[in-house]
DRENRO-245355 format. One record per residue (C-alpha): residue in one letter; chain; x, y, z. Coordinates in Angstrom, 3 decimals, decimal comma, padded with zeros to 6 digits. Layout:
<recs>
 r c        u        v        w
 A A        X        Y        Z
...
</recs>
This chain:
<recs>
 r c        u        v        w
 X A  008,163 -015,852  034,587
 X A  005,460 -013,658  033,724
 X A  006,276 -014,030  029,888
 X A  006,433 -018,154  030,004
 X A  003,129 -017,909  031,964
 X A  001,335 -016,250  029,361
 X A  002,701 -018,364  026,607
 X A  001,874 -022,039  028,777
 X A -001,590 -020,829  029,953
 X A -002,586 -020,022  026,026
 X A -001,008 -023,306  024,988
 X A -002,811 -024,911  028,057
 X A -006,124 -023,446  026,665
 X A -005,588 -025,591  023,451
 X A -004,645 -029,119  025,034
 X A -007,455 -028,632  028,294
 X A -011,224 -029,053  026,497
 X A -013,897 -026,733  027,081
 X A -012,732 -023,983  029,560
 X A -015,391 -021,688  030,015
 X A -015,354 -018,343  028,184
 X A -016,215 -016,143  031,327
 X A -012,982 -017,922  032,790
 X A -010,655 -018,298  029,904
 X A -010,875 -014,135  028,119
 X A -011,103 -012,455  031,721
 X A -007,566 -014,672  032,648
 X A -006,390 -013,563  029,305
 X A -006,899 -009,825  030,460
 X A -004,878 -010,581  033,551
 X A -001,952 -011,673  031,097
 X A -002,357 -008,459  028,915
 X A -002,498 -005,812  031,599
 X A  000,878 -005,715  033,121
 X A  002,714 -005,941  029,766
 X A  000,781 -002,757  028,583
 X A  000,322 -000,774  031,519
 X A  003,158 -001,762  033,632
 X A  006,536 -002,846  031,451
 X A  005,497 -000,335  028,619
 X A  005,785  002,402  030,838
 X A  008,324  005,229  029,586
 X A  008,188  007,695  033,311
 X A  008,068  006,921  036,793
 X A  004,656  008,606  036,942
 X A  003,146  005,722  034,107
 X A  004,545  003,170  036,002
 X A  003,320  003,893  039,146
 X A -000,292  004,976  037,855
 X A  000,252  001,790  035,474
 X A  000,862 -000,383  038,598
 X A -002,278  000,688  040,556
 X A -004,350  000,206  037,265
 X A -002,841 -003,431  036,223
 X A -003,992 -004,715  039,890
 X A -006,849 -003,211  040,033
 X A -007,884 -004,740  036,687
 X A -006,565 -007,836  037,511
 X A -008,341 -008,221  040,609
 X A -011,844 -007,525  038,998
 X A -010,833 -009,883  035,558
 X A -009,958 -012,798  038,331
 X A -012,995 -011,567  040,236
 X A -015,262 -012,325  036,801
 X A -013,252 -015,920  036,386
 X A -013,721 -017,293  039,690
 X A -017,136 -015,729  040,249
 X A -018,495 -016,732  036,602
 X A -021,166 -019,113  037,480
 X A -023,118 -017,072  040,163
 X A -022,826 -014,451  037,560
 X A -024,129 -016,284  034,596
 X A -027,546 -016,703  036,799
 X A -027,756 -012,869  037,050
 X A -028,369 -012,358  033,016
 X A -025,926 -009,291  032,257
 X A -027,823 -007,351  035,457
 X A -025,106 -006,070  038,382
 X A -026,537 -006,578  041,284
 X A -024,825 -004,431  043,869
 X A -023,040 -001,312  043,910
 X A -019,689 -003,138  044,317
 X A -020,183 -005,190  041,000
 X A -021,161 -001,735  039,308
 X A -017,633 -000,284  040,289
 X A -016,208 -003,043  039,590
 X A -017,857 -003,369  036,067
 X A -016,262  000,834  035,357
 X A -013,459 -000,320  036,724
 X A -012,841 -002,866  034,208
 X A -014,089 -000,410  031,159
 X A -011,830  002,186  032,226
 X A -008,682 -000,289  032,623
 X A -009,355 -001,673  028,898
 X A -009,474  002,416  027,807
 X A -006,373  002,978  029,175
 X A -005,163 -000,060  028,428
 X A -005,681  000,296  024,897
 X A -004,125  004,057  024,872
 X A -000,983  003,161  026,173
 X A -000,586  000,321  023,431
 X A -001,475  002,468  020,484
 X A -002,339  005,613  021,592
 X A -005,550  007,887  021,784
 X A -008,002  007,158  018,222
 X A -008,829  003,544  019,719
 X A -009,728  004,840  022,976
 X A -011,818  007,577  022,199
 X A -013,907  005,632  019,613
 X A -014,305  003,490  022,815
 X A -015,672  006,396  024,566
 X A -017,404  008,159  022,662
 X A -019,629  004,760  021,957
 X A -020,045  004,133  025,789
 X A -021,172  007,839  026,309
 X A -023,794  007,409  023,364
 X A -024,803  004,004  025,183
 X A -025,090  006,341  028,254
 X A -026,911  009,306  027,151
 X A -027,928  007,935  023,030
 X A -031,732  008,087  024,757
 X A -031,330  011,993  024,946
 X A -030,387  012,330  021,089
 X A -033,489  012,990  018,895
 X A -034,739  011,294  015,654
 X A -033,610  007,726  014,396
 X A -030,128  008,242  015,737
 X A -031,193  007,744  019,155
 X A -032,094  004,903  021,411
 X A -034,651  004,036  024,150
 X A -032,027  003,821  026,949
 X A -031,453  001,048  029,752
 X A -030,570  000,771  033,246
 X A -026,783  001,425  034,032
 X A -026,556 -001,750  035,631
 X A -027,789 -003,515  032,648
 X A -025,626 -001,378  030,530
 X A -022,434 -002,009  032,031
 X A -023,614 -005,694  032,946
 X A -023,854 -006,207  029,386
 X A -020,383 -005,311  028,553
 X A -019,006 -006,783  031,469
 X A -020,458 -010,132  033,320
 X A -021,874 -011,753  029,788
 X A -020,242 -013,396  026,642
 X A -020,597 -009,926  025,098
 X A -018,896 -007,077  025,302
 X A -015,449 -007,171  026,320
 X A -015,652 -010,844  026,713
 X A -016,953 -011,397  023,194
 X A -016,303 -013,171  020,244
 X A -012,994 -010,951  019,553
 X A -011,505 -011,403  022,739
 X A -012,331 -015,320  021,989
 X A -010,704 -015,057  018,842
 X A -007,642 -013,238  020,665
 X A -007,225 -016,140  023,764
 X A -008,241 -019,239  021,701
 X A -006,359 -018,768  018,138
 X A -004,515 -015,226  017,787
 X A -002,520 -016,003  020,725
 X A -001,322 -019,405  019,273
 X A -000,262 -017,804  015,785
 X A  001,575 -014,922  017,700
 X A  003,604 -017,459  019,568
 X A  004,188 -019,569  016,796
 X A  005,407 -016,621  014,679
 X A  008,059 -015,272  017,795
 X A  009,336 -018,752  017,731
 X A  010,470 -018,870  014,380
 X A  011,506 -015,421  014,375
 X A  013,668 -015,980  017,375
 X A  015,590 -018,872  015,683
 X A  017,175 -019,183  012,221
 X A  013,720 -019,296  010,445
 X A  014,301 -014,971  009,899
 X A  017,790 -015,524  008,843
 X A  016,135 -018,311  006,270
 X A  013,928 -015,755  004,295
 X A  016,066 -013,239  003,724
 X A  018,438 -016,123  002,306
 X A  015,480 -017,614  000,023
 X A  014,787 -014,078 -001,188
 X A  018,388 -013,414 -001,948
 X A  019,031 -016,355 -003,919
 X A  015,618 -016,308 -005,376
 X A  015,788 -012,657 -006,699
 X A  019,228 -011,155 -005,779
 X A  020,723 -011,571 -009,374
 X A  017,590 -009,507 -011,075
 X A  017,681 -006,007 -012,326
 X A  016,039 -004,105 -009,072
 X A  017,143 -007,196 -007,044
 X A  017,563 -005,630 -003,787
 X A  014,501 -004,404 -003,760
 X A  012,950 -007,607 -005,021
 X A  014,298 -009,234 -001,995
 X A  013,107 -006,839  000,078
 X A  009,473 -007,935 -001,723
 X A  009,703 -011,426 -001,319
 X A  011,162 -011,865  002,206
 X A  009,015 -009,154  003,474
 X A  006,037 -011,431  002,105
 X A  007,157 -014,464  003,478
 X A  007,898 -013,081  006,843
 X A  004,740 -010,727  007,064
 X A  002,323 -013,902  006,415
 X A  003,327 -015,354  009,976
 X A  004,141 -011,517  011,610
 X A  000,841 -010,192  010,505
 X A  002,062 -006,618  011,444
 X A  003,051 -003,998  008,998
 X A  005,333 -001,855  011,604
 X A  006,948 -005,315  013,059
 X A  007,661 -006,446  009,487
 X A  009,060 -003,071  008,688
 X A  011,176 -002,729  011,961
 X A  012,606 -006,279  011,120
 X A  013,273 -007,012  007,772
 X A  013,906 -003,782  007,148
 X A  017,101 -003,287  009,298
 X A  018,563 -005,578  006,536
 X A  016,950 -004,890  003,137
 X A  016,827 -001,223  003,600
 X A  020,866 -000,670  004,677
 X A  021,294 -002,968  001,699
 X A  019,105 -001,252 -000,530
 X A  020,880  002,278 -000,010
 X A  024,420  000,918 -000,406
 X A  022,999 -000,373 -003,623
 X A  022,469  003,124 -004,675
 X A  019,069  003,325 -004,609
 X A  016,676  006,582 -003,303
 X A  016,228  006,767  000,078
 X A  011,987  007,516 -000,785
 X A  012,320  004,463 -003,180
 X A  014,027  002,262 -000,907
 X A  011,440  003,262  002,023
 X A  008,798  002,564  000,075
 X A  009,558 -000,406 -001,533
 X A  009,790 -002,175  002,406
 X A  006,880 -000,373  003,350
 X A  004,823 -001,490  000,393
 X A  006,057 -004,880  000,634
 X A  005,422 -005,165  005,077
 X A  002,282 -003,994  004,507
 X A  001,475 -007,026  001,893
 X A  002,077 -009,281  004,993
 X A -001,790 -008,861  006,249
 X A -003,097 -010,448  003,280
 X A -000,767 -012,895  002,317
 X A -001,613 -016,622  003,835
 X A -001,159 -018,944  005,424
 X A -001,448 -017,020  008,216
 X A -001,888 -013,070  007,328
 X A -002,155 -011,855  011,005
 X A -005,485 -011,359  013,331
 X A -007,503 -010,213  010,467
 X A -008,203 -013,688  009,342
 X A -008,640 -015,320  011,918
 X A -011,242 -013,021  013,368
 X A -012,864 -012,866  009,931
 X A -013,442 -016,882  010,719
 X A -015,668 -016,617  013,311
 X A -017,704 -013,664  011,797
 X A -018,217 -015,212  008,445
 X A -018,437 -018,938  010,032
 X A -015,760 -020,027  006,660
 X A -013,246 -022,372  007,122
 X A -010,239 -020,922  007,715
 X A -008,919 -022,952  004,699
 X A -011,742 -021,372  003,270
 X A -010,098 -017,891  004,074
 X A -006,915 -018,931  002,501
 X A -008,326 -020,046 -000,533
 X A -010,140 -016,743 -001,138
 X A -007,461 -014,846  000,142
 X A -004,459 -016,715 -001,925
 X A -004,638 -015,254 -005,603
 X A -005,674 -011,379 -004,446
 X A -002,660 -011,440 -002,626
 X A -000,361 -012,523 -005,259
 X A -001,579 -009,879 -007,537
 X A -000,520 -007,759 -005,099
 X A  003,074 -008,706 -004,799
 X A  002,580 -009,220 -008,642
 X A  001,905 -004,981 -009,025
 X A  004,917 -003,886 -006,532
 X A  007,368 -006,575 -009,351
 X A  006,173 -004,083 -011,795
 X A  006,245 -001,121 -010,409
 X A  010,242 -001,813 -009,438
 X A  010,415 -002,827 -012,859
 X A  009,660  000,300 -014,126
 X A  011,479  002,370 -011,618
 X A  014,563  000,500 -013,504
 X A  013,937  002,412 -016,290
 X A  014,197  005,643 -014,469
 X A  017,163  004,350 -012,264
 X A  020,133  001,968 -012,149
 X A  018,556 -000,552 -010,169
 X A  021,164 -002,864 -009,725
 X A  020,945 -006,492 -008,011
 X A  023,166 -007,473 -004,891
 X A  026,889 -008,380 -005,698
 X A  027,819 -011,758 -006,326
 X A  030,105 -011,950 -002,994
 X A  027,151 -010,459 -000,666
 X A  024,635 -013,514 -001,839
 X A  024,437 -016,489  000,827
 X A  025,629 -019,445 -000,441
 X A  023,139 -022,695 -001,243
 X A  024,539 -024,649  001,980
 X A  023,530 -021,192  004,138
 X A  020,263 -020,961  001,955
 X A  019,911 -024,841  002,519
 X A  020,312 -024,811  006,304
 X A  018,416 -022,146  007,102
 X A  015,589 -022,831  004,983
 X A  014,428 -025,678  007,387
 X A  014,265 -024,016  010,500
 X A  011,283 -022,412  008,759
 X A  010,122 -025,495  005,929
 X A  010,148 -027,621  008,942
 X A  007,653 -025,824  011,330
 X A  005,247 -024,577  008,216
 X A  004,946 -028,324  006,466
 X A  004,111 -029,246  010,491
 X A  001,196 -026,543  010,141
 X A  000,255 -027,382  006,372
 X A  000,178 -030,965  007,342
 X A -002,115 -030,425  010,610
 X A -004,541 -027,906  009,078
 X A -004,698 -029,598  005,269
 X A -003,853 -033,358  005,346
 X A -004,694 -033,994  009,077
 X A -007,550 -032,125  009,447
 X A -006,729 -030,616  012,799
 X A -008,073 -027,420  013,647
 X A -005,978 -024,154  012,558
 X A -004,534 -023,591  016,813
 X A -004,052 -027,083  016,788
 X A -001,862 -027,265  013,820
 X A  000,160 -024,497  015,473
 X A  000,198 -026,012  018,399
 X A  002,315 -028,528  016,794
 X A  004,266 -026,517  014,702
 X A  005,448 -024,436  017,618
 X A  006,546 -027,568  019,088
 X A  008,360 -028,137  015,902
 X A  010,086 -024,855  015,659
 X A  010,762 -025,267  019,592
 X A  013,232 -028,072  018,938
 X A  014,523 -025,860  016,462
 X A  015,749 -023,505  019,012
 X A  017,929 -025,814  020,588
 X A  020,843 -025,176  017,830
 X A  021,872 -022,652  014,630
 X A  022,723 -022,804  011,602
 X A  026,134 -023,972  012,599
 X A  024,458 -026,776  014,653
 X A  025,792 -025,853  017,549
 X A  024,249 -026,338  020,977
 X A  025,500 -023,429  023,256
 X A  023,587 -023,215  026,786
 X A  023,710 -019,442  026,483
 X A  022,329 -019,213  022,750
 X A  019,505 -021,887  023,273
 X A  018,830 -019,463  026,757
 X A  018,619 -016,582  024,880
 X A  016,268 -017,909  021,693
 X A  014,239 -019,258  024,119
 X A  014,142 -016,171  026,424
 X A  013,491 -014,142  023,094
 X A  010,753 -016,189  021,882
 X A  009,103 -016,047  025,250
 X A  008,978 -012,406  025,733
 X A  008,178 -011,591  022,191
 X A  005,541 -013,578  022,462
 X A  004,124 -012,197  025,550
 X A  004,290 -008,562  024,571
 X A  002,565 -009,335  021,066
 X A -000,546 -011,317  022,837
 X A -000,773 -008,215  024,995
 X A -000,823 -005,916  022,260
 X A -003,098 -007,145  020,123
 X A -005,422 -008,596  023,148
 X A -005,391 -004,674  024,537
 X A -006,966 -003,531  021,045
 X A -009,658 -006,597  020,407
 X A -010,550 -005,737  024,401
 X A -010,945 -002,097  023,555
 X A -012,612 -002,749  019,949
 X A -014,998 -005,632  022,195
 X A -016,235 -002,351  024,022
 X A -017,872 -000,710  020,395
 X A -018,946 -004,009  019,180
 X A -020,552 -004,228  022,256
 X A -022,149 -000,896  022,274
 X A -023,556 -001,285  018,861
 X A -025,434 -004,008  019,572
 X A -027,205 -002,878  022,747
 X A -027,755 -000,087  021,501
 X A -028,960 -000,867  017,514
 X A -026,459  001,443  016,324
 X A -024,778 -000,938  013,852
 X A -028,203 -001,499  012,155
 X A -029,020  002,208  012,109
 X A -025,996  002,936  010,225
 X A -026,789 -000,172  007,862
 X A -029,581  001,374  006,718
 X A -028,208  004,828  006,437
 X A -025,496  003,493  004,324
 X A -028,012  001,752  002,130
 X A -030,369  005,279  001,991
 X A -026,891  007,245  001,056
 X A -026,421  004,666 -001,883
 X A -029,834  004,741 -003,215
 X A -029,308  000,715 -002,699
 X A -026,853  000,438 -005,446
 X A -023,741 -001,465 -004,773
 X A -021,220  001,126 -006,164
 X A -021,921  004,150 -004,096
 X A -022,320  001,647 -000,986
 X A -018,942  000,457 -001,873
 X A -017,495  003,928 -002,438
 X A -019,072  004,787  001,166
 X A -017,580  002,141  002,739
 X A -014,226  002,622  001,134
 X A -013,642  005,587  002,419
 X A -015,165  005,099  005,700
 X A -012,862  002,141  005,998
 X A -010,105  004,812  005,471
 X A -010,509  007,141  007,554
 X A -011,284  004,704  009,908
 X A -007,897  002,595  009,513
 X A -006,009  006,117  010,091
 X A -006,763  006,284  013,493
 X A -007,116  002,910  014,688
 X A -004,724 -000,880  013,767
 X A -005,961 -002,689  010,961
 X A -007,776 -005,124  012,891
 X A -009,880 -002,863  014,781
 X A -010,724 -000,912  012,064
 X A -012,223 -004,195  009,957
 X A -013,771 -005,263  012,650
 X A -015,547 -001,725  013,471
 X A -016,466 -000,937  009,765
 X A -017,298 -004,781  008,866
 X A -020,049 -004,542  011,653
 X A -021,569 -001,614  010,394
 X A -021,310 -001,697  006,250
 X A -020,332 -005,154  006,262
 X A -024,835 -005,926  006,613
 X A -025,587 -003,149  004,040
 X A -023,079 -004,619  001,446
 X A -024,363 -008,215  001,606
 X A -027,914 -006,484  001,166
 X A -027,119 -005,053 -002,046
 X A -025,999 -008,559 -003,465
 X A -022,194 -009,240 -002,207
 X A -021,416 -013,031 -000,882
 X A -020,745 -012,417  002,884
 X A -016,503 -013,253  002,126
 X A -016,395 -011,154 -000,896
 X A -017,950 -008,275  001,661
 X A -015,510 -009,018  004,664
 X A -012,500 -009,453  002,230
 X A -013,487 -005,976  000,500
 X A -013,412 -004,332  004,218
 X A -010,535 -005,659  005,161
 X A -008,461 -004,766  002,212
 X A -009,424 -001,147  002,441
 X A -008,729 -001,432  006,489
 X A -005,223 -002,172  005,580
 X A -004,263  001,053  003,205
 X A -003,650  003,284  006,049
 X A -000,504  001,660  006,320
 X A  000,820  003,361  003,428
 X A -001,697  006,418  002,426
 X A -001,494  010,100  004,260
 X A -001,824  011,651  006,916
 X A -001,797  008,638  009,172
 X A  000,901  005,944  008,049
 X A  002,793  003,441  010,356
 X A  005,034  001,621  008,122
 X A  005,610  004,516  005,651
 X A  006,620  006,464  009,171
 X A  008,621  003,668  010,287
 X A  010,803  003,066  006,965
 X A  011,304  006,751  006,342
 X A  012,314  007,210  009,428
 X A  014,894  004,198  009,159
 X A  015,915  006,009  005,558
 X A  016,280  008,924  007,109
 X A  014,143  010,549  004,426
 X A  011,045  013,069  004,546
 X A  007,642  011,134  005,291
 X A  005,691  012,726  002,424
 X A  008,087  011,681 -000,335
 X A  008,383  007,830  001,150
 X A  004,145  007,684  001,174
 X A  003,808  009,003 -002,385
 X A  005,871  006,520 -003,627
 X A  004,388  003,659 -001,683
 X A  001,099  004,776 -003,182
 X A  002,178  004,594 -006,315
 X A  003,878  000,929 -006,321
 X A  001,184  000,005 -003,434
 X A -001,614  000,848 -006,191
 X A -002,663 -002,737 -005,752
 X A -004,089 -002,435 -002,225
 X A -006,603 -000,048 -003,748
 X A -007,837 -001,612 -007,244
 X A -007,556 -004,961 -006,344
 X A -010,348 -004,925 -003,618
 X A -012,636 -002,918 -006,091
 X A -011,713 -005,988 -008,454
 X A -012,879 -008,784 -006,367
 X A -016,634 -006,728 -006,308
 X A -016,007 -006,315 -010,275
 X A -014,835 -010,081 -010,721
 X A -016,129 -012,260 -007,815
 X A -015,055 -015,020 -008,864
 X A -011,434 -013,574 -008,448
 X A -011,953 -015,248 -004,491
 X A -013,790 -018,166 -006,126
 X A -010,009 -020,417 -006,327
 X A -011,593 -023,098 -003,807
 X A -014,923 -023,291 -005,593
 X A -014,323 -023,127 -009,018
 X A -010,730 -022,889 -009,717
 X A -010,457 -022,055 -013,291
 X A -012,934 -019,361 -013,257
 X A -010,584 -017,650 -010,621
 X A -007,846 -018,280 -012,579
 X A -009,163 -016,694 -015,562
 X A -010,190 -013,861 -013,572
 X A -006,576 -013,535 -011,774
 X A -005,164 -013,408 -015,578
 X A -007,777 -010,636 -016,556
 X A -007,338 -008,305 -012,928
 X A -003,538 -009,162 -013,038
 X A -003,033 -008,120 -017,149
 X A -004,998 -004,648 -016,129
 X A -003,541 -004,213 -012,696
 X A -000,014 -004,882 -014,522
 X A -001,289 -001,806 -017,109
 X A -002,112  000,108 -014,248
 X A  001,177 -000,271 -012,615
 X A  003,619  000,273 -014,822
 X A  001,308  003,437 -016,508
 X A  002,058  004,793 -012,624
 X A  005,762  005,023 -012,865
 X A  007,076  004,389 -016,367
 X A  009,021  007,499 -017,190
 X A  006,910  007,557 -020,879
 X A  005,056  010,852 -022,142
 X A  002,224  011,457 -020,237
 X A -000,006  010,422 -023,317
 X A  001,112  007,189 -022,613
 X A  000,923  006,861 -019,500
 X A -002,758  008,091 -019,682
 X A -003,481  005,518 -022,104
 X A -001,858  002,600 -019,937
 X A -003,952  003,509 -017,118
 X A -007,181  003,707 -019,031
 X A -006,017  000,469 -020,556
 X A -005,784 -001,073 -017,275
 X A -009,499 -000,203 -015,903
 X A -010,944 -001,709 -018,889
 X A -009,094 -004,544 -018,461
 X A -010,030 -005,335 -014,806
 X A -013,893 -003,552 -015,417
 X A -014,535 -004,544 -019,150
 X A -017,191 -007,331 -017,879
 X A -019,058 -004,371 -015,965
 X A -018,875 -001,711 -019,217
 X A -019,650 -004,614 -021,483
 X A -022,263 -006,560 -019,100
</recs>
């Protein structure tokens, strides 16, 4: 019950006009809380605690809905001691919230920015702030459109939530099942074809997953078994899935949260979005082809065996329980010109009828039950998820702009760089890094976009080619040390030592750190909507050196060689910035 209410009320959202925001995000909180705090709990002392917290943060989220137009009037100021506990209340619920789903770095970033807004007005010099009442303060974050009722919690009710059902949907029905076959046929036959399926399946289901660890976890039971049986190393085989789940973020149409919230902070199209985000991603997948390329020249990569390939009725079949729902989507967003939550809306309608039989066409009561059930409850527990991190993330955004911070950093960014774009970018880079080891790629774009994402545009970047560049670098956590979910997740599945699994996903991931140093070296690299054969041009020239670069990793040549490839390979993709 709980799961199909969460999944109606967000569909509800798309199909009723203008709900209000102070109505809409706080109801979405109610939805999130007991999924986190409650049904996530792993002792009786969590639960319990959980239980307590889930009502009490319910009762002050429904408190905000039903109370939102007396509180409009009061401009962000409590006005009583029982709206000021109330308002902590709240705060600490998100915290918690937000700890339970993915653990202590999100919350204490969260913290530490409310104690700054707190007691900032003690710290000397330019890093301070002038201070403001606490009921201001926490009427700010709590009883206005900012906060944790801002923009990202509106991107999390209003599209986020759509996608995420849309993608359990599919996943619960045949449409899984479909990809896997695609890849298979597609790729099985190759030299290194196992782990060429594992590429292109984990591509196509990571564009509507949007998670790295979910995409792992899931095609991974399948191409990584397969993969070992095959003969290949377990560090290979690990890395290979984790390199390719982690493509998932940045390959459209969908590519998770990421692009949806970078929407509404960039004010593109989200067609726009895809556009830009279409050719860097296939250079992606394009460096991984050659780096298991060349690892066939230091192993016997062989492709699956003729008798374990699906056949073309299986790879016929199950091919439209996903064709079916996507052209739906395509059709909405591109020839209809429906809005992108729209389209879905459709195309979950689409891939609902789909549920209703396999890829036997049969129409079992118990199966259709248990799709259903399964794309209910996967749904519900994803929207909570990823609504428990933009709430928690809503509390810095918040902070840093009461409080100025954001700016203050801007311009300490752009003093560190001597305003020149490469040191800013190298700054940000690694900022970007350390912050996407600590807290989900979303989060940490959305943090680091808000505070270098100003200071880049300064020095000359186009506002996508900034928020692309940020995002990119938010996303190789996923595979780089010390802090690495999917790497920890398929070596874990391999049964194979972390360390080995993330050195090799560096090296065939080398894409997720060139290419977004290429689109600031070749802009018009994200230029494919725009001026299309500029971009192609520059996909040819950042794909020939990121190729170079690639196979100069891994090939098993003399070192002079390899040395030579690499160097190679930066000219390539830099020669118009070394020849002006």
């Amino acid at each position: 019950m709980l799961a199909s209410g969460c999944v109606f009320f967000h569909l509800f959202l798309i199909f009723s006009g203008l709900t209000p925001n102070l109505v809409s995000r706080p109801v979405h909180m109610a939805f999130v809380l007991p999924w986190v705090l409650c049904l996530g709990a792993r002792s009786s002392f969590a639960r319990i605690t959980g239980y307590v917290l889930a009502i009490a943060g319910i009762a002050c989220a429904l408190w905000i809905a039903l109370a939102h137009d007396s509180l409009g009037d009061q401009y962000g100021f409590l006005e009583s001691n029982a709206q000021v506990g109330g308002a902590m209340i709240l705060l600490l619920v998100v915290i918690e919230a937000a700890r339970r789903a993915v653990g202590w770095p999100l919350p204490l970033v969260a913290a530490t920015a409310l104690a700054y807004a707190l007691w900032g007005e003690h710290i000397p010099g330019e890093f301070g702030h002038s201070g403001m009442p606490l009921e201001s303060l926490l009427g700010s974050l709590t009883i206005t459109e900012g906060g944790i009722w801002g923009i990202l919690t509106g991107i999390s009710v209003n599209v986020v939530a759509i996608f995420v059902i849309f993608g359990a949907v599919l996943n619960s029905g045949e449409a899984g099942r479909g990809f896997m076959n695609i890849a298979a046929s597609a790729a099985g036959r190759l030299r290194g074809g196992g782990a060429k399926v594992s590429v292109i399946s984990s591509a196509l289901f990571g564009s509507i997953s949007g998670s790295a660890s979910a995409n792992v976890a899931s095609t991974g039971a399948i191409t990584l078994p397969a993969m070992i049986r095959l003969g290949y190393p377990k560090r290979l085989a690990g890395a290979v899935e984790a390199v390719a789940s982690s493509g998932g973020q940045i390959m459209p149409p969908l590519m998770g949260a990421g692009a949806f919230v970078m929407v509404e902070l960039t004010q593109v199209p989200y067609t726009g979005i895809m556009a830009a985000a279409l050719l860097p991603a296939i250079l992606y997948f394009f460096a991984v082809w050659v780096g298991i390329n060349a690892y066939t020249r230091k192993y016997d990569l062989k492709g699956i065996p003729q008798d374990e390939k699906p056949s073309i009725r299986d790879v016929a079949i199950t091919s439209v329980f996903f064709l079916i729902p996507f052209s739906v989507l395509l059709w909405g967003m591109f020839i209809a010109n429906l809005t992108p939550q729209y389209s879905a809306c459709l195309a979950i309608f689409s891939g609902a009828l789909l549920l209703l039989t396999d890829k036997e066409f049969s129409f079992k009561a118990t199966g259709i039950l248990r799709r259903i059930e399964r794309a209910l409850i996967t749904s519900a527990r994803q929207i909570a998820l990823i609504g428990a991190i933009i709430l928690c993330a809503s509390i810095i955004i918040g902070v840093l702009g009461i409080t100025g911070l954001g700016v203050k950093v801007t311009s300490l960014i752009l003093s560190l760089s001597g305003e020149n774009i490469w040191p800013a970018v190298l700054l940000t880079a690694l900022a970007c890094l350390a912050l996407g080891m600590e807290v989900p790629t979303t989060a940490a774009y959305v943090i680091c976009v808000s505070v270098a994402g100003p200071a880049l545009i300064d020095l000359g970047l186009q506002p996508l080619q900034a928020h692309l560049f940020v995002f990119w670098f938010a996303l190789i956590s996923t595979i780089t040390p010390p802090v690495c979910g999917a790497v920890f997740i398929a070596s874990g599945m391999v049964n194979e030592n972390w360390l080995k699994v993330a050195f090799t996903s560096m090296a065939l991931g080398v894409g997720l750190y060139v290419i977004p140093i290429g689109m600031i070296a070749n802009p018009q690299l994200i230029e494919l909507a725009n001026s299309p054969w500029q971009a192609l041009l520059s996909f040819c020239q950042v794909g020939a050196g990121l190729g170079l670069i690639s196979y100069g990793l891994i090939s098993p040549s003399g070192i002079f060689k390899r040395l030579l490839l690499l160097a190679a390979g930066v000219a390539v993709i830099f020669g118009r910035l070394l020849y002006g």
